[in-house]
ZAMARGU-4260 file (C-alpha; in steps of 0.2 Angstrom, whole numbers, plus 5000, padded with zeros to 4 digits):
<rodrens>
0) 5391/5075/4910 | 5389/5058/4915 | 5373/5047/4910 | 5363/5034/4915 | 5349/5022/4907
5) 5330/5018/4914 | 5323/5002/4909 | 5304/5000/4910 | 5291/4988/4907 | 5276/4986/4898
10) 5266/4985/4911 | 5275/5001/4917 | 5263/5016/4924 | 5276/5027/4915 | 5268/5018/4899
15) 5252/5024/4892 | 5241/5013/4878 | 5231/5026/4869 | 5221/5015/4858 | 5219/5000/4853
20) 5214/4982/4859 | 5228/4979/4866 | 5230/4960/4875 | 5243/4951/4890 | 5254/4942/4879
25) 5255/4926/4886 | 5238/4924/4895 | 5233/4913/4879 | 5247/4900/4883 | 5260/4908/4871
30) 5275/4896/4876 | 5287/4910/4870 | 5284/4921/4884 | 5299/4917/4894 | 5308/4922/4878
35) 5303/4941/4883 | 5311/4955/4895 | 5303/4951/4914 | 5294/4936/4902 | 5280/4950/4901
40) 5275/4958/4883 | 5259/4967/4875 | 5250/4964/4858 | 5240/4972/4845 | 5227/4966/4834
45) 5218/4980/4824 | 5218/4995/4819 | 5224/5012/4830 | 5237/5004/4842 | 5245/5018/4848
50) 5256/5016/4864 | 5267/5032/4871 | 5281/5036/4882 | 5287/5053/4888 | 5305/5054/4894
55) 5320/5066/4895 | 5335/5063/4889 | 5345/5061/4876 | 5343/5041/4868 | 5329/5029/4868
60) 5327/5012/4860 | 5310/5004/4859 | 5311/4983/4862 | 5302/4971/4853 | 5301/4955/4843
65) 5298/4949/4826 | 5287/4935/4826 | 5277/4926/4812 | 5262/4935/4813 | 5273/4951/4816
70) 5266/4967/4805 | 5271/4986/4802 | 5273/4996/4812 | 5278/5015/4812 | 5286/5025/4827
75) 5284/5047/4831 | 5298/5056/4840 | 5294/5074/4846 | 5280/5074/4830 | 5292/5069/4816
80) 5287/5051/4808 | 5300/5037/4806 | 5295/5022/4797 | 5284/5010/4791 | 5297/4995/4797
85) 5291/4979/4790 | 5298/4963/4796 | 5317/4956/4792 | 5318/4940/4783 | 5320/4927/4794
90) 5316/4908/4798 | 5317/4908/4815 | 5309/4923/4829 | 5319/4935/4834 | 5316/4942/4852
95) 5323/4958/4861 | 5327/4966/4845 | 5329/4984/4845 | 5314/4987/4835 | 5318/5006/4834
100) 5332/5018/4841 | 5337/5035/4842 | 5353/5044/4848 | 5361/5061/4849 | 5343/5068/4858
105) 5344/5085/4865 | 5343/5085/4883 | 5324/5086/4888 | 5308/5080/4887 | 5303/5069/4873
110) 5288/5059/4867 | 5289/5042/4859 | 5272/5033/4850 | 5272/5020/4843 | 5258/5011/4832
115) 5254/4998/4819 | 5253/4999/4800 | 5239/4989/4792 | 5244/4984/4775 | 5233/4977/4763
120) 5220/4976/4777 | 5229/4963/4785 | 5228/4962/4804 | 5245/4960/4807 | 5252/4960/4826
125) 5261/4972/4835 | 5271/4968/4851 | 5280/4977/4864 | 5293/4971/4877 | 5300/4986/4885
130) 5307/5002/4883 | 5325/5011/4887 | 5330/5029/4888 | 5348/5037/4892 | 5348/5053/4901
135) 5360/5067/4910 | 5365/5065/4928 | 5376/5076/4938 | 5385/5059/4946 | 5385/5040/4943
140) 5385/5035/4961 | 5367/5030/4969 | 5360/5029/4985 | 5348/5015/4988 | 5335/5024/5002
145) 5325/5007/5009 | 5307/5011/5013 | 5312/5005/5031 | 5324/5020/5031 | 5318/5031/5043
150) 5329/5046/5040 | 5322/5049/5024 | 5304/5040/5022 | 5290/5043/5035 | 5272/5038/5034
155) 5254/5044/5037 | 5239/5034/5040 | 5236/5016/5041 | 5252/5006/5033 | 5257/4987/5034
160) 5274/4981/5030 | 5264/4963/5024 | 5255/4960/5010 | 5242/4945/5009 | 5246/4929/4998
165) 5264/4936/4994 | 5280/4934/5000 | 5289/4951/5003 | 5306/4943/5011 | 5309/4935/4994
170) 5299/4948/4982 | 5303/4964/4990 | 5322/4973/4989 | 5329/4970/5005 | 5315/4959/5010
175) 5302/4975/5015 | 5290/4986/5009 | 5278/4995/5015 | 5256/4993/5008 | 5241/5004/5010
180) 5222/5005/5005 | 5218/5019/5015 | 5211/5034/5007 | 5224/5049/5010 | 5238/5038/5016
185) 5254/5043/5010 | 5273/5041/5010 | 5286/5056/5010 | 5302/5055/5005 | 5314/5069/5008
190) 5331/5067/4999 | 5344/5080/4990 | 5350/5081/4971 | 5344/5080/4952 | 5336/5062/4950
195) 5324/5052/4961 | 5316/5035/4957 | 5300/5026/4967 | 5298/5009/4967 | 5284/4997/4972
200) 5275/4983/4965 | 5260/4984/4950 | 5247/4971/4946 | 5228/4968/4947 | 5226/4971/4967
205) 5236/4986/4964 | 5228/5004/4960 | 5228/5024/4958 | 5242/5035/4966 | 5246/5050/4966
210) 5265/5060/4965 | 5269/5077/4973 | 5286/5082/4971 | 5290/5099/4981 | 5273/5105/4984
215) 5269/5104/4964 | 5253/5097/4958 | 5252/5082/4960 | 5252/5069/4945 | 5241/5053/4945
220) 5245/5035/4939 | 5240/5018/4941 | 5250/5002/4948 | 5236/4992/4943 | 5250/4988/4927
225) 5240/4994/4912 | 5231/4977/4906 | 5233/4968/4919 | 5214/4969/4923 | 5210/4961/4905
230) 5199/4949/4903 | 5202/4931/4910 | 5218/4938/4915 | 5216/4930/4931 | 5217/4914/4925
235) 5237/4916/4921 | 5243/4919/4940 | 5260/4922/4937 | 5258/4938/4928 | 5247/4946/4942
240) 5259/4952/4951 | 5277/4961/4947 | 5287/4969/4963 | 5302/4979/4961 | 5296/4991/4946
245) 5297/5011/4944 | 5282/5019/4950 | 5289/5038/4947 | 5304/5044/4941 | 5311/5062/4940
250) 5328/5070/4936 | 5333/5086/4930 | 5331/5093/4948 | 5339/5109/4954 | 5350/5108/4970
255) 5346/5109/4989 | 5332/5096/4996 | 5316/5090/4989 | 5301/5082/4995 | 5291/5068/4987
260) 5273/5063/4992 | 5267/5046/4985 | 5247/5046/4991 | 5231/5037/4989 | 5219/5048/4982
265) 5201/5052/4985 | 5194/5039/4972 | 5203/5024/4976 | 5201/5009/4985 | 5216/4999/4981
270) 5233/4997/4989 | 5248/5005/4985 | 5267/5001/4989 | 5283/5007/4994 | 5300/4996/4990
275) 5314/5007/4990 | 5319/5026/4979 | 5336/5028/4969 | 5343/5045/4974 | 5361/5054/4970
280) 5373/5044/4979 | 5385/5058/4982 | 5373/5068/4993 | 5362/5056/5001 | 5369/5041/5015
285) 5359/5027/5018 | 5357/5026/5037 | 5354/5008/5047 | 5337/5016/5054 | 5328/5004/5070
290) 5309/5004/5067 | 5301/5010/5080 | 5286/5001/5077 | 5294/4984/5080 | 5290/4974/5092
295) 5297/4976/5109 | 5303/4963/5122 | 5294/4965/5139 | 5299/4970/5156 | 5300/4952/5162
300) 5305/4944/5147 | 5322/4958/5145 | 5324/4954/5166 | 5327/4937/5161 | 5338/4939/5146
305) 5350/4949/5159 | 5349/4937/5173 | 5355/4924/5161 | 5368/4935/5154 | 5373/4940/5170
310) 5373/4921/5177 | 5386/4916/5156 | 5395/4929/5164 | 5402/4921/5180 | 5402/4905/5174
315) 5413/4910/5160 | 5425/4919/5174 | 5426/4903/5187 | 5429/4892/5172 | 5443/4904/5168
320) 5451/4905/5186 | 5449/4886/5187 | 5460/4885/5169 | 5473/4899/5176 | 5474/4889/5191
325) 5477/4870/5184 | 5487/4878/5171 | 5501/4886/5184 | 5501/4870/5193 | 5504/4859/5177
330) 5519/4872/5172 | 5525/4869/5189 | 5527/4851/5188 | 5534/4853/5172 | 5548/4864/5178
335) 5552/4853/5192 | 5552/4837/5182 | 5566/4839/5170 | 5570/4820/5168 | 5560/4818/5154
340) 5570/4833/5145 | 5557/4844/5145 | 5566/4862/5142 | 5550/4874/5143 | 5540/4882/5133
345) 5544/4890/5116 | 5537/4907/5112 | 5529/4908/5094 | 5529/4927/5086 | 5514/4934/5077
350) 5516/4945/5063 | 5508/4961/5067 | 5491/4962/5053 | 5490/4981/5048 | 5468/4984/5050
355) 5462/4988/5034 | 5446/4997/5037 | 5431/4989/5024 | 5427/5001/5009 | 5411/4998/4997
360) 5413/5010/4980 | 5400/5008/4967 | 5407/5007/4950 | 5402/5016/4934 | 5388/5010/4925
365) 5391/4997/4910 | 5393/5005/4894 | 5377/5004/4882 | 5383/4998/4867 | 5370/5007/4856
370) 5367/5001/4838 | 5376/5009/4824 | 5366/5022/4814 | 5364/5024/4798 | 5364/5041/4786
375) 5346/5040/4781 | 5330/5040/4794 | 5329/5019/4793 | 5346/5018/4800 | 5337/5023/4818
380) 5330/5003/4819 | 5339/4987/4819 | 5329/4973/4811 | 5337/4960/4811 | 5350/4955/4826
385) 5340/4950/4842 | 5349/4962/4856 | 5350/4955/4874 | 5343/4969/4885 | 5357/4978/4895
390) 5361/4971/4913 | 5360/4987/4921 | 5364/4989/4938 | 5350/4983/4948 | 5351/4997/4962
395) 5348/5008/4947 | 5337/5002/4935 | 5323/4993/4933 | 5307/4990/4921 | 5293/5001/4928
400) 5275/5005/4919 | 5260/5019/4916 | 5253/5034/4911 | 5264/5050/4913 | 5281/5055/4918
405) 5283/5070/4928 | 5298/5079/4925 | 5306/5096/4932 | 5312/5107/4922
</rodrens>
């Protein structure tokens, strides 16, 4: 069976921080943020830092970086303990290093924490980048649905397709998306096969949301990006705001349809987006779908567009009749003339072109080149080669944040 790989952020709602004071790497001026996944990372300070993942699939690999001040840290898959990993010996930082991995998962959900080891009673930092995990698809080609797709989104309640003091041409997937504060607003998406994936945007004007995938319970979350409320946070505006991030992901579906609701719930009061869903590529077709919402030309204003058209029209036809006309009587004078040797014209043969119709196929995903394991439990973490994060396709994956993962089993 063919697999895929998910990429998240740390700022993910599919990323919960239990405990812990956990901080915006960066906020402080740290120069070496750019040096970071998305130039977005979290640190730890003290004791009980405990971040967590739930995923299903069948590898995982937690990102991170080894710094100067870089401490312990330990990680727990599915209850079983792997660690303390202490730093490498190095002079220099390392960034995306895969800080701890695991392969050969059995196919369903996991859990993945994470936490610190003080040592000595010293304070030590802990920081995270982001997270990837491999898991079981029935097919490598996706569909790329766009919130403006009308055969498979619709919307109730109040919803806007701007968003104040952001540019959603240039930040949005196809230069939509579509907000909402209202209370009970939602989105629905209906779509067929074993995966979907919702995204949007997270950050500080962001809130609560809910997920209801065919008329289950609903599961809750945040956008508002985990820590992206901390304290003079708002002073670093750059990290406010990051669009294009997985707000939901589910896979492992049966067959047949299935309907998504992404809502405001009753105890919110912050706005929510839409940016576009990944879906199974072999059973869904995008469709070039007309808003019905936009704006319309008036009665007056189309009358005059087809009086104009009209008018090009028969101007372009007595132009014509006036060539045709100075054109026979040219020839004519030519074929009478023949003093000057002129012999007629000469016919030129075009090659007949065969019409190739225009095909777009999407590709297999790149390969992920895992790191090799070891016989004994330390082999699971690479400590000392920094590890670019996989390109992914970007109509497949992307870094997304929060709380809980529903999955359907």
């Amino acid at each position: 069976m063919p697999s895929i790989t998910q990429d998240i952020d740390v700022f993910s709602p599919l990323v919960t921080y239990v405990s812990g004071p956990w901080t915006v790497g960066g906020k402080d001026g740290d120069k070496q943020v750019v040096n970071y996944d998305q130039h977005t990372f979290t640190i730890c300070a003290g004791p009980q830092c405990l971040v967590t993942i739930n995923f299903h699939g069948t590898e995982v690999h937690f990102i991170g970086a080894w710094r100067s001040n870089s401490g312990s840290f330990q990680a727990v898959l599915d209850g079983q303990t792997y660690g303390p990993f202490g730093p490498p010996p190095f002079t220099t930082a390392l960034f995306k290093v895969d800080m701890f991995s695991k392969t050969n998962l059995e196919s369903k959900l996991h859990t993945l924490t994470l936490s610190n080891v003080v040592l000595n009673d010293t304070m030590d930092t802990f920081n995270v980048d982001h997270f990837i995990w491999t898991t079981s698809i029935n097919s490598t080609t996706d569909s790329k649905i766009q919130d403006t797709d009308f055969s498979y989104f619709s919307y109730e309640g109040a919803w806007s397709t701007e968003l104040p003091h952001h540019d959603v041409k240039t930040d949005f997937d196809g230069g939509t998306g579509h907000f909402t504060s209202q209370i009970g607003a939602s989105a629905s998406l209906t779509f067929q096969g074993d995966r979907v994936a919702l995204y949007g945007a997270i950050g500080s004007e962001f809130g609560l949301y809910t997920v209801q995938l065919d008329g289950g319970n609903a599961s809750s979350f945040s956008a508002a990006g985990a820590m992206l409320n901390s304290t003079n946070y708002q002073t670093n505006p750059p990290y406010t705001y990051l669009p294009r991030q997985m707000l939901f992901y589910a896979d492992n579906l049966s067959g047949g349809n299935h309907t998504l609701i992404f809502a405001v719930p009753p105890d919110s009061i912050q706005t929510i987006s839409v940016d576009y869903a990944i879906v199974d590529g072999t059973l869904n077709s995008p469709s070039l779908t007309v808003n019905p919402n936009a704006h319309r030309l008036s009665s007056g204003a189309l009358a005059g567009i087809i009086v104009a058209a009209v008018g090009i029209c028969l101007g372009c036809g007595l132009l014509y009749l006036f060539y045709r006309r100075r054109r026979r009587a040219n020839i004519g004078l030519k074929e009478l003339d023949i003093s000057g040797g002129w012999t007629g014209a000469t016919a030129t043969d075009f090659a007949e072109a065969e019409a190739t119709p225009y095909s777009m196929q999407e590709t297999a995903p790149p390969e992920y080149h895992l790191v090799p394991q070891l016989a004994q439990p330390s082999a699971d973490v690479n400590h000392s080669s920094p590890v670019d994060r996989v390109d992914h396709n970007a109509t497949r994956h992307a870094k997304s944040s929060s709380g809980m993962m529903f999955i359907h089993n």
